[in-house]
C-alpha positions as CSV (number, residue, x, y, z in Angstrom):
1,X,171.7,99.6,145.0
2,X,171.2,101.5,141.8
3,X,167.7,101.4,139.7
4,X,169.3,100.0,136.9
5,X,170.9,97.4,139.1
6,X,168.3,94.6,139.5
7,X,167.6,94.8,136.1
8,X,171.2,94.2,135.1
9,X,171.4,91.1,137.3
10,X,167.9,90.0,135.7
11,X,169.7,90.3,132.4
12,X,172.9,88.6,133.6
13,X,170.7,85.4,135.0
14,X,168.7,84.9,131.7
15,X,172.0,85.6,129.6
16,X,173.4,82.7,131.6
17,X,170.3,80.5,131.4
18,X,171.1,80.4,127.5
19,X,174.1,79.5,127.1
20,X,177.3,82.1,128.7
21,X,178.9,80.4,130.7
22,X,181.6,82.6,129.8
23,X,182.7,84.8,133.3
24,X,184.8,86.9,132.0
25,X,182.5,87.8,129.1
26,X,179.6,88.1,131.7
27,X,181.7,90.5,133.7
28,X,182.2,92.8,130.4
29,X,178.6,92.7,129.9
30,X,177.9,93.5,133.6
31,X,180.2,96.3,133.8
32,X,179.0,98.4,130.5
33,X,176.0,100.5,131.1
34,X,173.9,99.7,128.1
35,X,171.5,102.9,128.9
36,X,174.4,104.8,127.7
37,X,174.1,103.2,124.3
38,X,170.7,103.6,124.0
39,X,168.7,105.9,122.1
40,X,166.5,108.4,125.0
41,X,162.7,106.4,123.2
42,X,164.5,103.3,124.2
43,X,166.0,103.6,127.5
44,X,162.9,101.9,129.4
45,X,164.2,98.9,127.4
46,X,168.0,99.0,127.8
47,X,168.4,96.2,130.1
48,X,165.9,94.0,128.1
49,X,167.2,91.2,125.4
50,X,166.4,93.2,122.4
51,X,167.8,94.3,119.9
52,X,166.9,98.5,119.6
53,X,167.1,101.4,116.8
54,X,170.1,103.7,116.8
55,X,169.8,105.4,114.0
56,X,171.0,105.4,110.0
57,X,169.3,101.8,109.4
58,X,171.4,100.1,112.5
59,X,170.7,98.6,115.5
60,X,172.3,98.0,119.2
61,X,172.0,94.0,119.2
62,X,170.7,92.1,121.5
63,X,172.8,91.3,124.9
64,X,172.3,87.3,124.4
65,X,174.5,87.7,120.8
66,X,176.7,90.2,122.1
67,X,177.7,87.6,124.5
68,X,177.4,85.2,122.5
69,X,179.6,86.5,119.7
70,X,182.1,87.5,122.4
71,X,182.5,84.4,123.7
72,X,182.9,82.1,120.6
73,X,185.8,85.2,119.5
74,X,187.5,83.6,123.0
75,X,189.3,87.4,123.3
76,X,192.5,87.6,125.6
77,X,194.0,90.6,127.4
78,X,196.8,90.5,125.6
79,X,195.1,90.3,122.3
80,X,194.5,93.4,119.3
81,X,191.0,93.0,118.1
82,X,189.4,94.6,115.0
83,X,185.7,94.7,115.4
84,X,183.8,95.7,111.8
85,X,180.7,98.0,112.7
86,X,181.2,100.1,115.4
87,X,177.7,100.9,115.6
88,X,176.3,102.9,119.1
89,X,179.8,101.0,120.7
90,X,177.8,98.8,122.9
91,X,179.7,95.7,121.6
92,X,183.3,97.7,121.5
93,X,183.0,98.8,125.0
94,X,182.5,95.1,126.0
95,X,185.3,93.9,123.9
96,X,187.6,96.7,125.3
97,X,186.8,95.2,129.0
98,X,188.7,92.2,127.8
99,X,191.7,92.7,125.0
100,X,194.7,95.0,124.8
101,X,193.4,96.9,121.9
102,X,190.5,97.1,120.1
103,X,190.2,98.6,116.5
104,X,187.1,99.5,115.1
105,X,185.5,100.5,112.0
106,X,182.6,102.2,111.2
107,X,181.0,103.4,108.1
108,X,178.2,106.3,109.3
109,X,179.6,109.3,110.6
110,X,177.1,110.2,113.1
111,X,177.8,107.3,114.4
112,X,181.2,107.3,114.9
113,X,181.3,110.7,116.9
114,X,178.8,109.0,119.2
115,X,180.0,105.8,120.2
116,X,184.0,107.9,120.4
117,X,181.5,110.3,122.4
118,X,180.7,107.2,124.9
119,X,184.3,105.8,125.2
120,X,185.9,109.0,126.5
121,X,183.4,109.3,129.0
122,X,183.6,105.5,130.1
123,X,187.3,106.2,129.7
124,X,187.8,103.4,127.5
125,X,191.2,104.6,126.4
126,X,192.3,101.5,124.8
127,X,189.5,101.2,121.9
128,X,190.9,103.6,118.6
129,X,187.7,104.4,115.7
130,X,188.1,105.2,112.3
131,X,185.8,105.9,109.4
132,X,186.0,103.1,106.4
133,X,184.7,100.0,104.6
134,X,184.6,97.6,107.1
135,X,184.4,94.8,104.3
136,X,188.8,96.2,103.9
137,X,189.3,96.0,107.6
138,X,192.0,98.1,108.7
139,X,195.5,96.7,106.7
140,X,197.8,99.4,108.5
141,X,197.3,97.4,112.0
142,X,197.1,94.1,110.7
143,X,197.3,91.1,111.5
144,X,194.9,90.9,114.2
145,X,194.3,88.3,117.0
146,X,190.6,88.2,116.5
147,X,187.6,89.6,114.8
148,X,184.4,90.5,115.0
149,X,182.3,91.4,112.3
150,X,178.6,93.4,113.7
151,X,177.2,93.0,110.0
152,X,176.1,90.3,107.5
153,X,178.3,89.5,104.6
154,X,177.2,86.9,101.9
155,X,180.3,85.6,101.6
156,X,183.7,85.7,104.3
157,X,185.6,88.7,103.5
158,X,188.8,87.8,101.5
159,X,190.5,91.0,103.5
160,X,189.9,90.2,107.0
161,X,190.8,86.1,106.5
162,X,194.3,88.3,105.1
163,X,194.5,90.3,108.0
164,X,194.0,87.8,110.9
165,X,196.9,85.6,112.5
166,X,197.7,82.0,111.6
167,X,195.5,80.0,114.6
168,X,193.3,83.5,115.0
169,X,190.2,83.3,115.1
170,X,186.8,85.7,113.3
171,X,183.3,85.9,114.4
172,X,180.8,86.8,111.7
173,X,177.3,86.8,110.6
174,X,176.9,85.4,106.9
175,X,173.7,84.9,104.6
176,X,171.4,87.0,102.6
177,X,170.8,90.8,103.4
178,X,167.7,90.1,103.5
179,X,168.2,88.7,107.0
180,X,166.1,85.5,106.2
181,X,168.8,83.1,106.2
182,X,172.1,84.1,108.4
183,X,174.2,82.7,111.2
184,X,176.7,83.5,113.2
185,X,179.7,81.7,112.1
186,X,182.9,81.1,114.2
187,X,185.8,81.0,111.5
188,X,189.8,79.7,113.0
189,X,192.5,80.1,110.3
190,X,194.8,77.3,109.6
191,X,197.7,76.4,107.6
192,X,194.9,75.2,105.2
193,X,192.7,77.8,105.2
194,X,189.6,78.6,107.2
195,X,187.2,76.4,109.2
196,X,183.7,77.5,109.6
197,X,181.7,76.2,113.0
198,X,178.3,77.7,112.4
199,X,176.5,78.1,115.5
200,X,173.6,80.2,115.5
201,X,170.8,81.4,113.3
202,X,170.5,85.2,113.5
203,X,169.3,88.3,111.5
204,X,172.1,91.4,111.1
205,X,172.2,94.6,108.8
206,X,173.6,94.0,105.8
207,X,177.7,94.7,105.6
208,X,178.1,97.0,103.0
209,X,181.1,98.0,100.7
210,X,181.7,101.8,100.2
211,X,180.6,104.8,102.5
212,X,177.3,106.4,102.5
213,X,176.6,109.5,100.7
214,X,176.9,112.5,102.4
């Protein structure tokens, strides 16, 4: 046995004890080491259900919404997924373990070249990054199956309801930046729009439009 392992199946019994009931999604989270995601300060805490620092303003979330998110985006292996926020890749390398194709976004460089860092060396060849505005998606690879968005927008993107399939379906945070009043939305276009199943209060960075300075 490991020395990580007891604490990943301590994580794995509370995650189901709230509410993933999810297998598959379980078996994601089980089989992506979340110590490689996590900053060195932090690594005492990587198999806790916390939310941690990762640098420029962002965090890694917490395992019990990464599941969470994951399973109410209901991903299949034959599905192309964009996910908005790449982040440390935590959530990417999870999503990977379960769809065809994963495209990601992110908007902070340094970022970027480490979570692309992490996928090579958890050969996690099917997952392809690029540096953007998230709030645009990716338009050259539309329309997606699914997609997950890893930041708060006040409003649903216009551009990503464009970009996903009739029947697909989007998982987002929405509310204030502030992070006093958000929740995770589950959003499923139809032929007459969008229908929004809010089910769970939570507090994301803010999705912003534009890149950063350098």
């Amino acid at each position: 046995m490991s020395p990580t392992e007891p604490r990943v199946i301590r994580l794995l019994m509370e995650l189901r004890r709230q509410g993933i009931a999810d297998t598959a999604v379980l078996s994601a989270i089980e089989r992506t080491p979340r110590d490689m995601f996590v900053a060195e300060p932090f690594l005492d805490q990587a198999y806790e259900n916390t939310a941690l620092p990762i640098g420029c303003g962002q965090t890694v979330s917490q395992p019990l919404v990464v599941g969470l998110m994951t399973q109410a985006l209901a991903v299949g292996d034959r599905m192309k997924v964009l996910e908005v926020g790449t982040g440390s890749g935590y959530q990417s390398a999870v999503l990977a373990l379960l769809c065809r194709r994963l495209y990601s976004v992110e908007r902070y460089k340094p970022l970027l070249a480490q979570a692309e860092d992490r996928f090579r060396r958890l050969r996690l060849h099917n997952i392809t990054c690029r540096l953007g505005d998230g709030s645009r998606g990716w338009p050259e690879q539309a329309p997606f199956d699914r997609i997950m968005v890893t930041a708060a927008a006040p409003d649903v993107p216009p551009a990503l309801v464009e970009q996903l399939k009739p029947d697909g379906i989007m998982v987002l945070p929405l509310g204030d930046s502030a992070g006093i009043c958000q929740e995770l939305v589950r959003i499923t276009k139809t032929p007459d729009g969008i229908d929004i199943q809010p089910f769970l209060p939570v507090r994301f960075v803010p999705l912003v439009e534009g890149l950063p300075e350098e």
